[in-house]
Backbone as JSON, one array per atom type, in Angstrom:
{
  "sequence": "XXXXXXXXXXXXXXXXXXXXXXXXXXXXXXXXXXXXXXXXXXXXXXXXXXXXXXXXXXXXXXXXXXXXXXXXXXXXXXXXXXXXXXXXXXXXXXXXXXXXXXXXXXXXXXXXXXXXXXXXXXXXXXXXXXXXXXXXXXXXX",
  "N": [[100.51, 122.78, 77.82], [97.93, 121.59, 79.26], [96.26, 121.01, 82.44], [94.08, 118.83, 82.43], [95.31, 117.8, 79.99], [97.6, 116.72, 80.32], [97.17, 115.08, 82.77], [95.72, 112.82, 81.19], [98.06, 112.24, 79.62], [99.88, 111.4, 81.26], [98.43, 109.05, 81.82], [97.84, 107.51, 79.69], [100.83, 106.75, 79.05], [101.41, 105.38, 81.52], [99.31, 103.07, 81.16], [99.91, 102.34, 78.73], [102.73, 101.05, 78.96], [102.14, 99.36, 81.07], [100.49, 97.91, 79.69], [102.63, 96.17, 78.35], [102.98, 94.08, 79.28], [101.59, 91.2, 80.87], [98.84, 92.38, 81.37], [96.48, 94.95, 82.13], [94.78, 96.54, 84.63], [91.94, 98.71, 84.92], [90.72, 101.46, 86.46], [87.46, 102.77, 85.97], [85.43, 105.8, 85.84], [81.72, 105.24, 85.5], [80.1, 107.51, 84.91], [81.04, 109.22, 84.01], [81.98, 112.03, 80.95], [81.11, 110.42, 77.78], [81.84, 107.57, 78.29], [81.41, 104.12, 76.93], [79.8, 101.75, 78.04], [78.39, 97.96, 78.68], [75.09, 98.05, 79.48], [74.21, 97.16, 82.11], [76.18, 97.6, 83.22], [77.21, 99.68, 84.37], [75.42, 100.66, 86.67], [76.61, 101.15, 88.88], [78.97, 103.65, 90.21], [82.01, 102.92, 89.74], [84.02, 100.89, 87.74], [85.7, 98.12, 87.22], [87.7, 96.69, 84.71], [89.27, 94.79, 82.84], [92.54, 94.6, 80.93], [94.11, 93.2, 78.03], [96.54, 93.02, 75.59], [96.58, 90.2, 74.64], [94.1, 89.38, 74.81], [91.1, 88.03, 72.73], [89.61, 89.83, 71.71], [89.09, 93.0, 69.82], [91.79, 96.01, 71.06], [92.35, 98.92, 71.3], [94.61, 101.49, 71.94], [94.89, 105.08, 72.31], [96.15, 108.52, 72.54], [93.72, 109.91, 73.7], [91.6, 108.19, 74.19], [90.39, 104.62, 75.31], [89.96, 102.04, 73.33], [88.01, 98.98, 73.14], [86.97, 95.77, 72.61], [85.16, 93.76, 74.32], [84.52, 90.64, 76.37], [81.81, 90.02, 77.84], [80.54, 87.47, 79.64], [78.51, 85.91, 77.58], [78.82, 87.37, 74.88], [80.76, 89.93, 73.09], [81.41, 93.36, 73.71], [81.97, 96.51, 72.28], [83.3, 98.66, 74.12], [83.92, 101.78, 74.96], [86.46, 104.09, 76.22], [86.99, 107.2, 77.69], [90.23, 108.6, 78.21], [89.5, 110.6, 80.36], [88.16, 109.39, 82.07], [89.04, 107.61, 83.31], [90.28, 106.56, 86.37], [92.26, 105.2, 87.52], [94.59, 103.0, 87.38], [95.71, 99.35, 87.33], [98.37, 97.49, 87.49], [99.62, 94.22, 86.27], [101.75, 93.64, 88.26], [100.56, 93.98, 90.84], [100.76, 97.16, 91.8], [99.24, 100.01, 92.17], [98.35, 103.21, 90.47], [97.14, 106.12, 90.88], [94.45, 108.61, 89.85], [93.59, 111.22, 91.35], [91.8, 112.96, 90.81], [90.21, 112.55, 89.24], [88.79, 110.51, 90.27], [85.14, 109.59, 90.96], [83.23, 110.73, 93.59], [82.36, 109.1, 95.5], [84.71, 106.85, 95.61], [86.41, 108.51, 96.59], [85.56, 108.68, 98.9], [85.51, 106.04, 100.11], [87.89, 105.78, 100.23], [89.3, 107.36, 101.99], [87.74, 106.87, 104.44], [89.09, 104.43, 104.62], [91.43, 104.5, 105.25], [91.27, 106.24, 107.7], [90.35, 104.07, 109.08], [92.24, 101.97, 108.93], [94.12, 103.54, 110.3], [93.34, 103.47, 112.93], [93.47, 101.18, 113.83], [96.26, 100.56, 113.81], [98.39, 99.63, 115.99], [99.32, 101.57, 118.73], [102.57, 103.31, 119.4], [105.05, 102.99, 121.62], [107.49, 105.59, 122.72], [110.62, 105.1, 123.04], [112.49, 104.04, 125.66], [114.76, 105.62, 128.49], [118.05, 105.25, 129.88], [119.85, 106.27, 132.48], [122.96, 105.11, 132.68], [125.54, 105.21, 134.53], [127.7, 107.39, 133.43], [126.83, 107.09, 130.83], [124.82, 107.41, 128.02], [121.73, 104.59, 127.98], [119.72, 103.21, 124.94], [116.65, 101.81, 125.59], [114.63, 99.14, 124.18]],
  "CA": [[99.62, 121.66, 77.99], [96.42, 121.87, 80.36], [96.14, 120.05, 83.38], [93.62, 117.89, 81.53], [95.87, 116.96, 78.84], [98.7, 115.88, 81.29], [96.58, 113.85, 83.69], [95.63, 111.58, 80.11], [99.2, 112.02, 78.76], [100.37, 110.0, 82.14], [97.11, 107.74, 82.14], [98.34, 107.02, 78.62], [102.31, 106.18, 79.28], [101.27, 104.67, 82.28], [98.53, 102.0, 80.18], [100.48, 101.31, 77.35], [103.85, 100.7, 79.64], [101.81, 97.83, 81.86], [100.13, 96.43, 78.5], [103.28, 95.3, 77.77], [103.12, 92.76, 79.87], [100.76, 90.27, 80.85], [97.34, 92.9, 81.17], [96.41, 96.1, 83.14], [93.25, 96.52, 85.1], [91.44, 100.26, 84.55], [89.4, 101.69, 87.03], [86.48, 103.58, 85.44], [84.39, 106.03, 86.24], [81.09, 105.17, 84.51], [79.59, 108.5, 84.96], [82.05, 110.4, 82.9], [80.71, 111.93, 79.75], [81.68, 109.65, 76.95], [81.83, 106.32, 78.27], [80.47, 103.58, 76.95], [79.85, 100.17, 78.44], [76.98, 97.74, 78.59], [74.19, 99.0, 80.54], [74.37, 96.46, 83.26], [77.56, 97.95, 83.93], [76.47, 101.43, 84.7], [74.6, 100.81, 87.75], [77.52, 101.6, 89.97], [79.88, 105.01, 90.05], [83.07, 102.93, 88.9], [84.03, 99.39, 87.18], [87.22, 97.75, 87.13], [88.19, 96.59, 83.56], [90.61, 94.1, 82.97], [92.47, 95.01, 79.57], [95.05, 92.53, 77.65], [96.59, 92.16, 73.9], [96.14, 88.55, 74.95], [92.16, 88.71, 74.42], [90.8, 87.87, 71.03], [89.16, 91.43, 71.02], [90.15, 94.67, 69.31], [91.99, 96.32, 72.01], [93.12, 100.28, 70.91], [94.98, 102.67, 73.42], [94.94, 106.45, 71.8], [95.88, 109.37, 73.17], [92.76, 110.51, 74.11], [90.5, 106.87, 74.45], [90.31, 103.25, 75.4], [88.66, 101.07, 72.54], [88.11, 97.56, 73.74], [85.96, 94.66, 72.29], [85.48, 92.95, 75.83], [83.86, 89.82, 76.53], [80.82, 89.58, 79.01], [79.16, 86.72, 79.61], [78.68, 84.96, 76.51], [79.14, 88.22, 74.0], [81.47, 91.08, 72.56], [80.8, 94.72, 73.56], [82.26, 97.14, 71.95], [83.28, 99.65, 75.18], [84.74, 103.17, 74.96], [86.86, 104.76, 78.09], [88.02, 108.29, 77.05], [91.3, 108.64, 79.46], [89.13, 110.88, 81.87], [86.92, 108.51, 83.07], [89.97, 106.04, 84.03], [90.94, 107.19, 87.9], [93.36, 104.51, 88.5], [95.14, 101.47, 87.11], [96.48, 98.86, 88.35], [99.51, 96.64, 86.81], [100.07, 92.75, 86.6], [102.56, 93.21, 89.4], [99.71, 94.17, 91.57], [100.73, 98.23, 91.71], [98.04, 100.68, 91.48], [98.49, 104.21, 90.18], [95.82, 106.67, 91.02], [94.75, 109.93, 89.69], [92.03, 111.55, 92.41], [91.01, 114.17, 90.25], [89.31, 111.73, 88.0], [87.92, 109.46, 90.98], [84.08, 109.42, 91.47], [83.5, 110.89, 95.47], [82.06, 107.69, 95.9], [85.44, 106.0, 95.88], [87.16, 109.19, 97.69], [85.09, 108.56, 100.45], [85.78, 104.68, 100.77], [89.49, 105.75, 100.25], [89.59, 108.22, 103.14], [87.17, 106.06, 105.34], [89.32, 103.26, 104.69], [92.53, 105.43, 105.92], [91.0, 106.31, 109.21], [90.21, 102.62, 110.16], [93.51, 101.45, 109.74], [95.25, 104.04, 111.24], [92.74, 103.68, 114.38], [93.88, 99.98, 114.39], [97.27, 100.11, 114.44], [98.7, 100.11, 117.75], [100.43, 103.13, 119.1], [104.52, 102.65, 119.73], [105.97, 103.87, 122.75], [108.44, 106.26, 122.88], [111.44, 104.16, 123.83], [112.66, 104.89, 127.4], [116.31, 105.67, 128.21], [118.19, 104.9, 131.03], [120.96, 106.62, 132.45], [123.82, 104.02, 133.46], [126.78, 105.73, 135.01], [128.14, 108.8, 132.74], [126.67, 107.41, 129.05], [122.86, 106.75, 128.14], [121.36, 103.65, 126.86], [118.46, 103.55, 124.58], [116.5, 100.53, 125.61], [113.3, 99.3, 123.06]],
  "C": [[98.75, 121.91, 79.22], [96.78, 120.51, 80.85], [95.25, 118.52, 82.55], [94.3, 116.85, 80.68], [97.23, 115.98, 79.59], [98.19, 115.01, 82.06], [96.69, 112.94, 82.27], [96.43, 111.55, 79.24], [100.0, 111.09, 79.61], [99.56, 109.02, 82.25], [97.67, 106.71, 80.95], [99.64, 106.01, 78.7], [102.03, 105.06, 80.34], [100.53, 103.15, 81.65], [99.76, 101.43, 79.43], [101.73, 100.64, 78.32], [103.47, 99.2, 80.29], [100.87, 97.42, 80.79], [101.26, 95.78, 77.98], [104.04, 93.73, 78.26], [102.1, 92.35, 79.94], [98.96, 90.89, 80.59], [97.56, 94.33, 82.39], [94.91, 95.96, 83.64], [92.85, 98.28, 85.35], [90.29, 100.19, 85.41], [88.87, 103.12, 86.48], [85.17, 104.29, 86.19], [82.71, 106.13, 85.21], [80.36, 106.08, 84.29], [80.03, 109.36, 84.22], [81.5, 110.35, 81.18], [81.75, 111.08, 78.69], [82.31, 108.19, 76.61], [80.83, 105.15, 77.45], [80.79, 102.28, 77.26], [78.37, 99.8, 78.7], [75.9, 97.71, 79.56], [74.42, 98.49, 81.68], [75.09, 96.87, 84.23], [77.86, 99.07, 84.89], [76.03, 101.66, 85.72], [75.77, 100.99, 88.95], [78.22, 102.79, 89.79], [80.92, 104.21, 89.27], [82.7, 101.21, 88.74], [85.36, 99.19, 87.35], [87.04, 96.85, 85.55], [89.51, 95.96, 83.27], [91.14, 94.52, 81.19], [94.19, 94.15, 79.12], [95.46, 92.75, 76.26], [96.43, 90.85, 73.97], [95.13, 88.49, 74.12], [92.0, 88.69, 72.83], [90.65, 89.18, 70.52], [89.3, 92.42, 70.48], [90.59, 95.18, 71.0], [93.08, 98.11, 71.62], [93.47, 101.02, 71.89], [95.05, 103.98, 72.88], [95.53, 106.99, 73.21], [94.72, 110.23, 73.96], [91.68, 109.49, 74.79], [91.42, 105.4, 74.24], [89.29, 102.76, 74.17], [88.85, 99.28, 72.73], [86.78, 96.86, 73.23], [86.07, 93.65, 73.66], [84.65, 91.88, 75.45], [83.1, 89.53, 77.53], [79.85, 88.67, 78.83], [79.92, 85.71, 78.35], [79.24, 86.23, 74.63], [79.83, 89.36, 74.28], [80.87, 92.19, 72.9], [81.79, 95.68, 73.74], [82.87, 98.29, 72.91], [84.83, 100.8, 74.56], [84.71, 103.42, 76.09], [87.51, 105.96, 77.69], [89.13, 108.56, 78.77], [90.86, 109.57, 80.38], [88.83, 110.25, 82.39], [88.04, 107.85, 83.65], [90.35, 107.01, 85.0], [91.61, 106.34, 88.51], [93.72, 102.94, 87.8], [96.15, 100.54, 87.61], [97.38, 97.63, 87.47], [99.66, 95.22, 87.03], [100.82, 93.21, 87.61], [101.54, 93.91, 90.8], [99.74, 95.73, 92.42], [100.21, 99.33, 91.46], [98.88, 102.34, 91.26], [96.83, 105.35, 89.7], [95.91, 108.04, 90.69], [93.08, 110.32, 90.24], [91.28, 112.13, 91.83], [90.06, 113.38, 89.6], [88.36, 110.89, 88.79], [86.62, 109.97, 91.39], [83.96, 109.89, 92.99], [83.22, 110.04, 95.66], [83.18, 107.02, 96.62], [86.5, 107.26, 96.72], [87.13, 109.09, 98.74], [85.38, 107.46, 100.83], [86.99, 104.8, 101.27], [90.12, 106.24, 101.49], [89.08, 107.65, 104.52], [88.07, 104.8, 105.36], [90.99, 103.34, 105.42], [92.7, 105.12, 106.98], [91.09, 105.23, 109.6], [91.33, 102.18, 110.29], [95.12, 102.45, 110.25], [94.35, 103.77, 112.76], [93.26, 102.08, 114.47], [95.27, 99.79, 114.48], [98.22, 100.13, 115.63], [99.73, 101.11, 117.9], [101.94, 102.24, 119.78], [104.58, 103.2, 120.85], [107.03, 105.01, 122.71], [109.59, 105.56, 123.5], [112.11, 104.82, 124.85], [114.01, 104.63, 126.99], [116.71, 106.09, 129.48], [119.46, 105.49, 131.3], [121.48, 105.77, 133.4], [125.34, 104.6, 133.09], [126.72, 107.15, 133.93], [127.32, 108.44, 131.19], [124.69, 107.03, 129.2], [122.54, 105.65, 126.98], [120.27, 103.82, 126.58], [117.94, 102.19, 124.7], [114.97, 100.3, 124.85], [112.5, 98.57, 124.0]]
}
């Protein structure tokens, strides 16, 4: 099996596993060849995609593609996601699962920029000091 086919053989297990609960949310990259969603949609690198058996819509999971009758707005559109484009879903229990290879640089760069800041904000620890009292040592915080 090719790298390829294993990234969208876990994109797969992973999907169908959290449709069986309440919904999954699919992040898409809309640049990837073989998407389709309605133009509007397009104007950014990725989308987020909420995806239920709940909804009225057709809702197909393949091995290979997403087929979803979504609802925007006031009408149905038809959208195709072939399991490259998806770079990350995220589960009713609010658990994301990300695959980088597939992510847009767009969102690598927020991801890595978004790193740095909160490691520069969290405050540095001390090294806890330690005191020697009589023959033993205490570690004091």
């Amino acid at each position: 099996m090719t790298l390829e086919g294993s990234l969208n053989s876990d994109k797969y297990k992973t999907l169908t596993d959290l449709l069986r609960h309440e919904y999954a949310l699919i992040h898409v990259c809309t640049r990837a060849a073989g998407v389709v969603l309605p133009s509007n949609l397009t104007a950014a690198d990725t989308i987020t995609l909420k995806l239920s058996h709940y909804f009225r819509g057709l809702l197909e999971v393949t091995e290979d593609k997403v087929n979803a009758q979504l609802l925007f707005g006031k009408d149905y559109f038809g959208c195709e996601i072939p399991l490259e484009a998806i770079w990350g879903i995220t589960g009713f229990d609010g658990k994301n699962r990300i695959w980088p290879e597939s992510a847009p640089s767009s969102v690598l760069g927020s991801v890595a920029q978004a790193g740095e800041t909160k490691a520069a904000q969290e405050p540095r620890r001390r090294a806890p000091t330690v005191k020697k009292t009589g023959t033993h040592l205490r570690r004091v915080k």
